[in-house]
C-alpha positions as CSV (number, residue, x, y, z in Angstrom):
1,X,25.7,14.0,14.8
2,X,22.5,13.9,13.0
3,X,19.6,11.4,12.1
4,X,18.9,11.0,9.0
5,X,15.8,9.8,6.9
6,X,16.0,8.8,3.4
7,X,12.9,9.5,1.8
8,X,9.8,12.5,2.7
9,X,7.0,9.8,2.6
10,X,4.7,9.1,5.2
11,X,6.6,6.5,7.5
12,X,9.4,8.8,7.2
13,X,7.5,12.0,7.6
14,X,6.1,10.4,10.9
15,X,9.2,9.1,12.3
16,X,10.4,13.2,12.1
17,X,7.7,14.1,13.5
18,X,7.8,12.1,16.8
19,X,11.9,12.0,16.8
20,X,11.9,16.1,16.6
21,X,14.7,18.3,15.7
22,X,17.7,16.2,15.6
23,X,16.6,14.8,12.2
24,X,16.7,15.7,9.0
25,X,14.9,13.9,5.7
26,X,16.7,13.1,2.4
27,X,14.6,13.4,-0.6
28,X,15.9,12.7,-4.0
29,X,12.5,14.1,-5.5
30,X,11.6,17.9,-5.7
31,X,8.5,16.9,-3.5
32,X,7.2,15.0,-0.5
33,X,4.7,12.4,0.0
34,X,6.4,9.2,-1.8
35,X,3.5,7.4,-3.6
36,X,0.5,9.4,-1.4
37,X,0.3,12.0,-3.8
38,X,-2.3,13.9,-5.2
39,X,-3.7,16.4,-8.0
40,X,-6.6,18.3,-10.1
41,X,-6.7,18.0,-13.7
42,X,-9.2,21.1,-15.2
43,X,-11.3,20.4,-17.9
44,X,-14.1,21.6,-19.8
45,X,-16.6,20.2,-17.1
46,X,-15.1,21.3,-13.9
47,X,-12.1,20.4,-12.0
48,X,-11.2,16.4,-10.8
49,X,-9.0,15.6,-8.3
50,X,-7.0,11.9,-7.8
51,X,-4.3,9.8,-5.6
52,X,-1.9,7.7,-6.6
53,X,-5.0,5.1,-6.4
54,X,-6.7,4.4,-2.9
55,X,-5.2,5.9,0.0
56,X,-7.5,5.8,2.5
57,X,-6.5,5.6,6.2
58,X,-7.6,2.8,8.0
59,X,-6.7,3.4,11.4
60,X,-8.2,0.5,13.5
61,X,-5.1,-1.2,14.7
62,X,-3.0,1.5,15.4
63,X,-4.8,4.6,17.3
64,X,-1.2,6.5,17.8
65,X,-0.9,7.0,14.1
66,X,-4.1,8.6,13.9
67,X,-3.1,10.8,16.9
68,X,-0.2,11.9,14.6
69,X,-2.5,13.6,12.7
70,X,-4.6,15.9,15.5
71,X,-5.2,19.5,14.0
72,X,-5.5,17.7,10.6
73,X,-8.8,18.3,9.3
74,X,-10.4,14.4,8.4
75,X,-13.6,13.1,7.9
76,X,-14.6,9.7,9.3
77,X,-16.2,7.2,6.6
78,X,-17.6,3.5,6.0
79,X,-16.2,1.5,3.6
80,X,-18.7,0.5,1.2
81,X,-16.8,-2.2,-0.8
82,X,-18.3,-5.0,-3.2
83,X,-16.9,-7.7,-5.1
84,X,-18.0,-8.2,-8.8
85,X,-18.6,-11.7,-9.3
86,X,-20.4,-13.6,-11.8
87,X,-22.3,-10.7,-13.0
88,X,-22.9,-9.4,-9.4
89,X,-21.7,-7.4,-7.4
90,X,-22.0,-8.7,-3.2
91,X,-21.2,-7.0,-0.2
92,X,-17.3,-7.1,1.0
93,X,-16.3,-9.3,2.8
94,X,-17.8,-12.6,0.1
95,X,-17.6,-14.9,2.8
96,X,-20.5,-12.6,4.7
97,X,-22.5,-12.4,1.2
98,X,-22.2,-15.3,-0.9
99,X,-25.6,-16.1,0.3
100,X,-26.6,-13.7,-2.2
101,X,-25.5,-15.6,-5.0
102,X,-27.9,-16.8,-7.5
103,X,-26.8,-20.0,-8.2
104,X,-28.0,-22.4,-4.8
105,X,-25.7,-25.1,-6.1
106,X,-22.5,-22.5,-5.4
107,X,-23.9,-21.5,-2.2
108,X,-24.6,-25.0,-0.5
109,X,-21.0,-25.6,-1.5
110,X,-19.4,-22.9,0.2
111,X,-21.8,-23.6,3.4
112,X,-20.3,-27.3,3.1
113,X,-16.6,-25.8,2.5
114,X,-16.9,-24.1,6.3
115,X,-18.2,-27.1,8.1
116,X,-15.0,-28.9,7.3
117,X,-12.6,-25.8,8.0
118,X,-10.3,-26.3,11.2
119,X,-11.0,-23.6,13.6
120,X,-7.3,-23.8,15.1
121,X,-5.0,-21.2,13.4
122,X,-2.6,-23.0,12.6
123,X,0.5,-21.8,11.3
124,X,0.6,-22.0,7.4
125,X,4.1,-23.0,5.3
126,X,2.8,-20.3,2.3
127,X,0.4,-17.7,1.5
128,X,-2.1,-20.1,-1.0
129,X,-2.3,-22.6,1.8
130,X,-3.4,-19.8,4.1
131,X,-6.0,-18.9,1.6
132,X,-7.3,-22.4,0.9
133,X,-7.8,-23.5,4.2
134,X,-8.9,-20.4,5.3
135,X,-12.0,-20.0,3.4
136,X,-12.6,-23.6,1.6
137,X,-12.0,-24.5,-2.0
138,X,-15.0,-22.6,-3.8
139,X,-14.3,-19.3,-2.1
140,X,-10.8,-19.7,-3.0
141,X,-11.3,-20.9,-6.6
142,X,-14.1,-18.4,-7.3
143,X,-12.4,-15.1,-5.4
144,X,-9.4,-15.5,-3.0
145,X,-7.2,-17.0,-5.9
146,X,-7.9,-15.1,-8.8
147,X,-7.6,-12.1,-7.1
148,X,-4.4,-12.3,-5.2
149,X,-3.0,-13.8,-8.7
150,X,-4.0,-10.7,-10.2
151,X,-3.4,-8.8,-7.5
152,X,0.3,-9.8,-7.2
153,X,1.0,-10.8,-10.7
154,X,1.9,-14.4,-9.6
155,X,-0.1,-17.6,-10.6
156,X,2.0,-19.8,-7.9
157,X,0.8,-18.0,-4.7
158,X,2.4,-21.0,-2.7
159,X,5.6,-19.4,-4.1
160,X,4.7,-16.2,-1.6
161,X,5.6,-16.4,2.4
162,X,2.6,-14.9,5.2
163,X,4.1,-11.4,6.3
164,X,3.1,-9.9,9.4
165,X,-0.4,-8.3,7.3
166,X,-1.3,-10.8,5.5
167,X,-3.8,-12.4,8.1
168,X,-5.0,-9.1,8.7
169,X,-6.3,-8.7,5.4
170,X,-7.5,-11.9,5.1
171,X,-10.2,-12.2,7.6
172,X,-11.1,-15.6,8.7
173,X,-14.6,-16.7,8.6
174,X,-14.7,-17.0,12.6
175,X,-13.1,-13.6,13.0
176,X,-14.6,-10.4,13.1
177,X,-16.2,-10.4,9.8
178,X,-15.8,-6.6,9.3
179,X,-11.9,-6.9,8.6
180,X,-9.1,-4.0,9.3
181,X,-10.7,-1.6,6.7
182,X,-14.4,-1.2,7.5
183,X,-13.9,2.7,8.5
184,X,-11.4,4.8,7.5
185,X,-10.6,8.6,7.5
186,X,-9.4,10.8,4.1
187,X,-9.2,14.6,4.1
188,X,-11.7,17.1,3.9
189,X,-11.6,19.6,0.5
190,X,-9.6,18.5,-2.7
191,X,-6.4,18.5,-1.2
192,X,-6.6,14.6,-1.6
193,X,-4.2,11.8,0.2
194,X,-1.6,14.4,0.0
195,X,-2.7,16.3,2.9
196,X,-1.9,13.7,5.1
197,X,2.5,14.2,4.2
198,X,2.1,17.9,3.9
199,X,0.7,18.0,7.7
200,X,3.0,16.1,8.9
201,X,6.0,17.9,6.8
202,X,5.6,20.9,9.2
203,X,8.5,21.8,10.7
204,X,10.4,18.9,9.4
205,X,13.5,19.7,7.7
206,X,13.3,18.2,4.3
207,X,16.2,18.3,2.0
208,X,14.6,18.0,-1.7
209,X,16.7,16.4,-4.9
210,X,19.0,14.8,-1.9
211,X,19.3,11.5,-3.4
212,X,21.7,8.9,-1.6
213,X,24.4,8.3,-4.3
214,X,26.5,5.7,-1.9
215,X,26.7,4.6,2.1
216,X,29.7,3.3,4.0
217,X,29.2,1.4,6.7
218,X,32.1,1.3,8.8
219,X,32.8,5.1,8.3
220,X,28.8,6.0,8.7
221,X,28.8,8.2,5.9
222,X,26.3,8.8,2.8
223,X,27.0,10.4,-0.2
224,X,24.2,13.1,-1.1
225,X,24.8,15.5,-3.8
226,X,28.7,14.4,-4.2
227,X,29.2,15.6,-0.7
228,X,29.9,13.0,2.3
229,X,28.4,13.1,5.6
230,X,28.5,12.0,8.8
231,X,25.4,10.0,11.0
232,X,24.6,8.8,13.8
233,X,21.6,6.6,12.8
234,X,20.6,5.9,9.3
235,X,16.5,5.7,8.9
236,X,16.1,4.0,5.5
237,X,12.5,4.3,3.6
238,X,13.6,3.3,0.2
239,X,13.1,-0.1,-1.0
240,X,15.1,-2.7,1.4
241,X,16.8,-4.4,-1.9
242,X,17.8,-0.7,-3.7
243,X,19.2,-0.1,0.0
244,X,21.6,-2.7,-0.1
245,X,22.8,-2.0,-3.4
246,X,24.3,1.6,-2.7
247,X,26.3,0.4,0.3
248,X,29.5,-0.2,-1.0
249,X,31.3,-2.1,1.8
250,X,28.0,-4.7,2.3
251,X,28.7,-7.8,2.9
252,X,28.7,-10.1,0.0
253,X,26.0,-12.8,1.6
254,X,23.8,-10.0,2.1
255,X,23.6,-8.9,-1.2
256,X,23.3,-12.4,-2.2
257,X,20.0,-12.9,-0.1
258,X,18.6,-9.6,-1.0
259,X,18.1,-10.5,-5.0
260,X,15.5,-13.6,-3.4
261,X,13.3,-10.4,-2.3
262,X,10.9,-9.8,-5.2
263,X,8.1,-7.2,-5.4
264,X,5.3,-6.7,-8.1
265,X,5.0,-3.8,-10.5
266,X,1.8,-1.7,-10.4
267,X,-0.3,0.6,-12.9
268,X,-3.3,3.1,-11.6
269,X,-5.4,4.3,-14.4
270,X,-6.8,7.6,-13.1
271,X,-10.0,8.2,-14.9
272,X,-12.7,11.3,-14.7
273,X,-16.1,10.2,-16.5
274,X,-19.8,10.9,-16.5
275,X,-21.7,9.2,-13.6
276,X,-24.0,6.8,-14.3
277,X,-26.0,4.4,-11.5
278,X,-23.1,1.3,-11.3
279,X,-20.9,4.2,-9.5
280,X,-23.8,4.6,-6.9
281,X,-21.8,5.2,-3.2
282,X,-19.4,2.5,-4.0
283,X,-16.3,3.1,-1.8
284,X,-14.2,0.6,-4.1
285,X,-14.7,-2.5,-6.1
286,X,-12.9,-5.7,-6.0
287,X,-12.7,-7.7,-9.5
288,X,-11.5,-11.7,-9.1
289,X,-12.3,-12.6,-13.1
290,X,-9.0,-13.7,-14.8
291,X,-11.2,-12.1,-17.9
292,X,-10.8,-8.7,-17.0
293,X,-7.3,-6.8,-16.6
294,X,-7.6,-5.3,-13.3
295,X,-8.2,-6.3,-9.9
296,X,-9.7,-3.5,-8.0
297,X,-11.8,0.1,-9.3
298,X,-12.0,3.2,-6.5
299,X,-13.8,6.1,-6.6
300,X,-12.6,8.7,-5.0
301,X,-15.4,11.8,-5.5
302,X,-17.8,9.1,-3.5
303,X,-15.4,9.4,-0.4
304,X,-14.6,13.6,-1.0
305,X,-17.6,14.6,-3.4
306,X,-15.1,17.9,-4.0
307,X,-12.7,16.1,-6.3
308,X,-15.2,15.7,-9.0
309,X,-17.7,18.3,-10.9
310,X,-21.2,17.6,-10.0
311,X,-22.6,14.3,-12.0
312,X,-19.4,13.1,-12.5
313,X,-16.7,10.8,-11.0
314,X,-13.3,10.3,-10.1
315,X,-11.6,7.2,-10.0
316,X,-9.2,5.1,-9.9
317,X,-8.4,1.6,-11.6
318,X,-5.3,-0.8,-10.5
319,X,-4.4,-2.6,-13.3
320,X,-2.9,-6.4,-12.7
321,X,0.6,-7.2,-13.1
322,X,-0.6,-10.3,-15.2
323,X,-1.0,-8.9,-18.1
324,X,2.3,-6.3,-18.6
325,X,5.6,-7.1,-17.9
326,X,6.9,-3.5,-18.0
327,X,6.0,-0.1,-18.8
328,X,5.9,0.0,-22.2
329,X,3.4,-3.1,-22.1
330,X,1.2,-1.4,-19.1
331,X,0.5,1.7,-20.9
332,X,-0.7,-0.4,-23.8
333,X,-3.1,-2.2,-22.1
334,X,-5.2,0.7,-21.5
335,X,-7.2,0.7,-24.3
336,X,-8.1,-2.5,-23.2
337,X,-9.2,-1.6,-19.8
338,X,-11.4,1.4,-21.1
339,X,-13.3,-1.6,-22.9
340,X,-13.7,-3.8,-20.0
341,X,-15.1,-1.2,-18.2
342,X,-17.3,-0.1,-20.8
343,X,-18.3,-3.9,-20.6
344,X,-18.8,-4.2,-17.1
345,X,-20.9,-0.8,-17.6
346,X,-18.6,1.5,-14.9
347,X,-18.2,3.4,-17.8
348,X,-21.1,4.4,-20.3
349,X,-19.0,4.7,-23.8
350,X,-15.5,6.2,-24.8
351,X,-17.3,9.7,-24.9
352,X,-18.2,10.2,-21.5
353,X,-14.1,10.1,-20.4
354,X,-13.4,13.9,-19.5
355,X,-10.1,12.9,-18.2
356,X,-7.4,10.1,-17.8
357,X,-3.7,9.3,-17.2
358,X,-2.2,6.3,-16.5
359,X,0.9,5.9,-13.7
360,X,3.6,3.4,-13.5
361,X,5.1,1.6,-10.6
362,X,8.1,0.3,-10.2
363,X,7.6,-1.2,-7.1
364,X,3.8,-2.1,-5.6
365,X,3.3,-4.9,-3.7
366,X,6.3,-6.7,-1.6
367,X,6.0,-10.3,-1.5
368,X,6.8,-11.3,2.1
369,X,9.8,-12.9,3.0
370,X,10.0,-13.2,6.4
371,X,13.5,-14.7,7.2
372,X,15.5,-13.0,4.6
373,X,13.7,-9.3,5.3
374,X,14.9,-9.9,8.5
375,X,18.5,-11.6,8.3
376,X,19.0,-7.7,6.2
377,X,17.9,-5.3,8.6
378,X,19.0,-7.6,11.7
379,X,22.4,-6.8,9.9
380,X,21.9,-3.5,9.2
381,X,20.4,-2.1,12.4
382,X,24.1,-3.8,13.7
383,X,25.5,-0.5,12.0
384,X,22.6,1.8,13.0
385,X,20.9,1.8,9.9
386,X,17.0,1.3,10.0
387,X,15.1,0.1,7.1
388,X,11.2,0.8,8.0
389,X,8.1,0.7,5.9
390,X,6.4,-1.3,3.6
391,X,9.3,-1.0,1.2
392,X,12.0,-0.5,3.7
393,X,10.5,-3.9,5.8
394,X,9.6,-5.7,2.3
395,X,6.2,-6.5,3.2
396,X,2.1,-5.6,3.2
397,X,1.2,-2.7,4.6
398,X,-0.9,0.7,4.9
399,X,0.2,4.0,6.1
400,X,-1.3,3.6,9.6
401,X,1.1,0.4,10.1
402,X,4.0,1.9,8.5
403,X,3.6,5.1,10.4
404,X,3.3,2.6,13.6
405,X,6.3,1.1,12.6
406,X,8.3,4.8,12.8
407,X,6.7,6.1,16.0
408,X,7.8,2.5,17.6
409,X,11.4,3.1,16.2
410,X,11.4,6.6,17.7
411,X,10.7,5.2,20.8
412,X,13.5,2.3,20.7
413,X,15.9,4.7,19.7
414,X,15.4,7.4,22.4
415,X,15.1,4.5,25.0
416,X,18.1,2.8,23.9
417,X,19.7,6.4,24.1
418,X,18.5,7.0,27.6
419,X,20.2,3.8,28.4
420,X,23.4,4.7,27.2
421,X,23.8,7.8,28.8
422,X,23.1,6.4,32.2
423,X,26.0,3.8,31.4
424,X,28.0,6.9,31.0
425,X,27.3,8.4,34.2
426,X,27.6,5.2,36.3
């Protein structure tokens, strides 16, 4: 019998890649690539090119992902990120740069702030607790807690467990100060983030408009296209609580816990517009003010200078789930976001926009909840069904982790295979 994937994104893209011919991908979309998708728009100007907002791939903590991608052509870069605060912009990571804030009252207060922080790591009951006594109460009321409100499109961040990331991305100030994303890699031309899934596509076998209609558990079979078939392990990308839904003999409890699992909703405002100075080589921007309407503004020409005509840019702005409730509601925001930029000054006047479209998501960020992510895959993987990812694991994560997480499966699987067939034999 056959493995099969469900879904032609990058973790499950990876984990075919490593497991080999013995499985085959279910996609119920036309194309691959999940949410690291790219195109060009032409205009007038020249030709831009965007993601699906910032995909860049930060491959510190896991090296074998990066040698997933050999023969890919990538270039190396470093980040150059900033946070806009107060009418400045400082150096990412704040707790580096706040010395470079002109008010001496706000910086002598963070300075007091890290004397008193406990150097132990302790082990925190919620993610604002983390935050707090992580980085003292004026870093946190100035950026940590604005931004992960916005960010998250929750005001009660205590409401929110610590996933296996979140620490990560949250450096402490006695940690290395450079964080997980202070190099990263993104490919060369104006293919965009979608080069990345295309490589490692080849020779996977990809069913396209394959969605998953149903799955039985104790007869291991999936509906796809109103046919039934047969597997021998089930490798789930999709989100973990849409997972559970479509299995029609689950277990009642289990459906029960997955509605506690919640996720935030997501809009990237794609934007082609005249360059002006405030764009400079700005890698991406980070925006804590509850005054403005999105969290975090990327440019991708300043990492590829190919996916923008010359004195031009293309980027990207990710729009907070605090102000929409839906789609309807995110797509009229936008007219407010073109002002805020325009007030900020990343953009010079309505006139200088060449290009823009706004995309909705569904799903964006997972908020982490350890114990119940893992009471529903514990159960699941009981029936050979994997649920991997940063949807399929309900937690934080970029592609280098999630395509970690597959070639670690890969590994368990064919071991645990070895295993049995020397049972066998004995």
């Amino acid at each position: 019998m056959i493995t099969y994937v469900i879904g032609a994104g990058v973790t499950g893209l990876s984990f075919v890649k490593v497991f080999g011919d013995d499985a085959e991908i279910l996609e119920s979309k036309k194309e691959l690539g999940g949410k690291a998708l790219s195109y060009q728009v032409e205009t007038d100007v020249g030709d831009f090119g965007f993601d699906i907002g910032g995909h860049w791939f930060h491959h510190k903590s896991a090296p074998e992902a990066l040698e997933l991608l050999e023969g890919l052509e990538l270039e190396s870069h470093k980040r150059n990120a900033y946070i806009y605060l107060d009418g400045q912009f400082f150096d990412f990571p704040i707790q580096q740069s706040y010395i470079a804030h002109s008010n001496l009252d706000f910086v002598k207060r963070v300075e007091r702030d890290f004397k008193a922080i406990q150097k132990d790591h302790k082990l925190y009951d919620n993610y604002n607790d983390m935050l707090l006594e992580s980085y003292g109460f004026t870093l946190y009321e100035s950026f940590f807690r604005n931004y992960n409100m916005k960010m998250l499109g929750i005001e009660d961040l205590s409401r929110i467990g610590i996933g296996n990331y979140e620490k990560k991305r949250n450096v402490r100030i006695d940690e290395d100060i450079k964080g997980y994303n202070d190099d990263f890699v993104y490919p060369k031309g104006v293919i965009g983030a979608k080069g990345i899934p295309i490589f490692l596509a080849k020779n996977a076998k990809v069913n396209f408009n394959s969605k998953v209609k149903s799955i039985n558990l104790e007869k291991k079979t999936i509906e796809v296209n109103k046919k039934n078939i047969t597997w021998k392990n089930l490798i789930s990308t999709m989100p973990l609580t849409s997972l559970v839904k479509i299995i029609s003999d689950i277990d009642p409890e289990i459906l029960r816990l997955s509605k506690k699992l919640e996720s935030t909703k997501g809009m990237i405002l794609n934007i082609g517009v005249k360059r002006n100075p405030i764009h400079g080589n700005k890698s991406w921007v980070y925006i804590p003010s509850l005054d403005y309407s999105f969290y975090r503004i990327g440019f991708y020409s300043n990492i590829e200078p190919l996916l923008a005509p010359k004195g031009y840019v293309s980027m990207y702005v990710e729009c907070s789930p605090l102000f929409f409730q839906n789609k309807k509601e995110a797509l009229a925001l936008v007219p407010k976001v073109i002002d805020e930029l325009i007030e900020i000054g990343f953009i010079g006047n309505k006139e200088e926009i060449v290009t823009s479209r706004s995309i909705y998501l569904e799903h964006n960020y997972c908020l982490p909840n350890i114990r119940v992510s893992e009471r529903i895959r514990s159960y699941l993987e009981a029936f050979g069904i994997y649920s991997i990812g940063r949807y399929g694991t309900w937690h934080w994560s970029s592609q280098h982790e999630d395509m970690k997480q597959a070639i670690n499966l890969v590994k368990k699987l064919k071991t645990d295979s070895t295993i049995d067939k020397t049972i066998l034999q004995v």
